[in-house]
N, C-alpha and C positions, 0 to 999 in steps of 0.2 A: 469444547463446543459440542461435541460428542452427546453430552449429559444437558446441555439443554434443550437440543433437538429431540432427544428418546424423550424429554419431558413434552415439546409440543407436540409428538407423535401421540403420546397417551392420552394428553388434553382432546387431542382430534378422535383418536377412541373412542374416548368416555363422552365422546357428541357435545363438548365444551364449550366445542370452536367447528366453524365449520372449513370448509375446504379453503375458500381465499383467504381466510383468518390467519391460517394452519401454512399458505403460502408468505403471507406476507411478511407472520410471524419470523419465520426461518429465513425471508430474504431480509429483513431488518435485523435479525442479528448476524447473520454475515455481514451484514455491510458494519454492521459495529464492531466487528473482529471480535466476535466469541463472547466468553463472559467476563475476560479482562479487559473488553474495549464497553461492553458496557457495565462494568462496575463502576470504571472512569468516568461516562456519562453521569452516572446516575450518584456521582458523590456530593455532589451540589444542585439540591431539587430546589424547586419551587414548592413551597406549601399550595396543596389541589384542592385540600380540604382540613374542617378539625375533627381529630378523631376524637371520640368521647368513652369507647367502650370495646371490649373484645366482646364482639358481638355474639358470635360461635368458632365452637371446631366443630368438624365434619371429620368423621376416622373411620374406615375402612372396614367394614365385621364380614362375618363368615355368614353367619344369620339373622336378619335383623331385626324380628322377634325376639330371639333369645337374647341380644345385645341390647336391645330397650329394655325390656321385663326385667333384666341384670343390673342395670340405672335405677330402675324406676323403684327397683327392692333395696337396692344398695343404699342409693339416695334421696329418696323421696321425692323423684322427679314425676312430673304427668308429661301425655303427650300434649305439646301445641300446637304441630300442623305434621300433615302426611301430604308430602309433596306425592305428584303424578307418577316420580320416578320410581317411588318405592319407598323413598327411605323414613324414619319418624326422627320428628326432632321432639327434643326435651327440654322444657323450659327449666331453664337456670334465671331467675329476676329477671331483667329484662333482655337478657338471651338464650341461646340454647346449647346443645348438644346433639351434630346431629349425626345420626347411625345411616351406615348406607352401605350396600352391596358394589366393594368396589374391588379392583383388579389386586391392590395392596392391604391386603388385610394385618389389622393390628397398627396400624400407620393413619398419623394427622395427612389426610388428603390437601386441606388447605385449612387458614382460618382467617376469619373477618372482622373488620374494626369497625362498627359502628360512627360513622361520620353526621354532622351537623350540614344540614342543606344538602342532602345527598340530591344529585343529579347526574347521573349514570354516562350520559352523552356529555355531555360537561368536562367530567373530570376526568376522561377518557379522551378527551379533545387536552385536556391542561397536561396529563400525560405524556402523551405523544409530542406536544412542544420541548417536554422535560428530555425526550430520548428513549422514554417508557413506551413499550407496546402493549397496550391496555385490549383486553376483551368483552365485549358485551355481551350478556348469553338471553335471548329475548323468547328463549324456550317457557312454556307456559308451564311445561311438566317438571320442570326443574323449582317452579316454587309453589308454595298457595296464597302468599301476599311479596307486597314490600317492591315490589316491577321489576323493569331488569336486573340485573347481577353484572357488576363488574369485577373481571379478574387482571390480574399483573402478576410478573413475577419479581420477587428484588434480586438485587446481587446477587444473590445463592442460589436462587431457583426456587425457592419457597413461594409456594403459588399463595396469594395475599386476595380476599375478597374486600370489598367495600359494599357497605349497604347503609340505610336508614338506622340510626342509632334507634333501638329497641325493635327493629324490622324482628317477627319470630317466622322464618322458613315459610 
């Protein structure tokens, strides 16, 4: 339980989640006894949504000029949006790749599935029936389209976004 708590600790860090999010989060998995009370939960979901697409990864860099310009020569990626926070994302078809100044460098921070009828308050409400503690992040600087950002963790602690299939940062 240790390892999922330092993970909502850092969420509240990196301003992910705010203070009750960050409270409530760690009082719902105590009450689910750790990460093998909710694995158990969470082995038989309800479908919240259809996923269509890996929407993006988000990974960690050191500088994040030199980490786009390294894409963008490598792969012939352009930029598609510069969120408020800092960071560039890189259009991949209809997703992206996106660079950001984070605590874990060299490391997938999270990544996101593109869903069908994406509705943020919704499936964050179907969530929370499932046993799931879903996050809404309604920070304006964290995107430049696509509206809220919802996050979850699964089984493992792999932090999982959901967004509008083809949503670009």
């Amino acid at each position: 339980m240790t390892h999922e708590v330092e993970m909502l600790v850092r969420q509240y860090e990196e301003r992910r989640m705010n203070r009750r999010q960050l409270v409530a989060a760690v009082i719902a998995l105590v009450a689910a006894g750790g990460a093998k009370g909710a694995s158990a939960q969470t082995a038989q979901v309800p479908q919240v949504a259809q996923g269509r697409s890996i929407n993006h990864v988000s990974i960690g860099v050191s500088d994040v000029g030199r980490s786009a310009r390294f894409y963008q020569d490598l792969l012939g990626l352009e930029v598609v949006s510069r969120p408020g926070n800092g960071g560039i994302n890189l259009g991949l078809s209809d997703g992206f790749l996106g660079c950001y100044a984070l605590p874990e460098v060299g490391r997938a921070n999270h990544f996101c599935i593109g869903v069908d009828d994406y509705d943020p308050n919704r499936i964050a409400e179907s969530l929370g029936r499932a046993g799931i503690q879903a996050r809404v992040d309604t920070n304006p600087r964290n995107r430049t389209s696509g509206g809220d950002q919802l996050y979850f963790n699964d089984p493992d602690g792999t932090v999982v976004q959901l967004s509008a299939h083809g949503y670009q940062g």
